[in-house]
C-alpha angles and dihedrals in degrees: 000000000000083000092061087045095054097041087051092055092044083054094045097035088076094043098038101059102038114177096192097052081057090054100055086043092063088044090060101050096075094050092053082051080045093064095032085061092045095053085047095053087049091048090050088049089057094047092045094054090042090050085045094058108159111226118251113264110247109225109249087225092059094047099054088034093239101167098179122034109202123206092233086065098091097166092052097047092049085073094065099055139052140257084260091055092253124137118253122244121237087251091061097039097026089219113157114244096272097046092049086047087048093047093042090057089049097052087038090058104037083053088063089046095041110238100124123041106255085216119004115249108234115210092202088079079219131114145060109004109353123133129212092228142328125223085243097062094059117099123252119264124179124219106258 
């Protein structure tokens, strides 16, 4: 019976006390701070946007307590759109909903007068969509 017993803690002795699984322990362990790290960094991400809040954009008719915007009023209405002729979003204005919809209208209705450019013209010939020439723009030669 001691025999057995001894035999047992011989068996377990070698399995029981495993340096290698030690090892791989400890060489885990900086991975597991790795990603520690890693989840703090991002914590400190979030807090730092959050800290970093932007004011909100007051809305230029509020401020100068302009209650109608009329579509003669070209000046007025330039500061709504961009230097492509597009209308400017709220989040770029930081008009409220009625005032975008009332400027929308303006800029909608001085474009059909004319007033305003419906798309800006770019002197440059470059962007979106142009071409440097097509086969049809050159003039006709004939083959003498």
């Amino acid at each position: 019976m001691a025999d057995e017993t001894l035999k047992e803690t011989e068996e377990r002795e070698p399995a029981a006390a495993p340096a290698p699984s030690d090892d791989v322990a400890a060489s885990s362990a900086p991975v597991d701070d790795e990603e520690d790290k890693s989840s703090e960094d991002k914590r400190e991400a979030i807090a730092s946007r959050t800290r970093q809040r932007r004011r909100r954009k007051m809305s230029f008719l509020s401020q100068n307590k302009i209650r109608v915007v009329d579509y003669k009023d070209v000046a007025l209405l330039k500061r709504f759109i961009n230097d492509e002729g597009k209308i400017l979003s709220r989040r770029q204005t930081g008009c409220t909903a009625k005032e975008q919809r009332m400027v929308a209208r303006a800029i909608r209705r001085a474009r059909e007068m004319a007033l305003l450019p419906f798309v800006a013209l770019d002197s440059s010939g470059g962007g979106r969509g142009s071409r440097s020439r097509s086969p049809y723009d050159a003039p006709f030669t004939s083959g003498e």
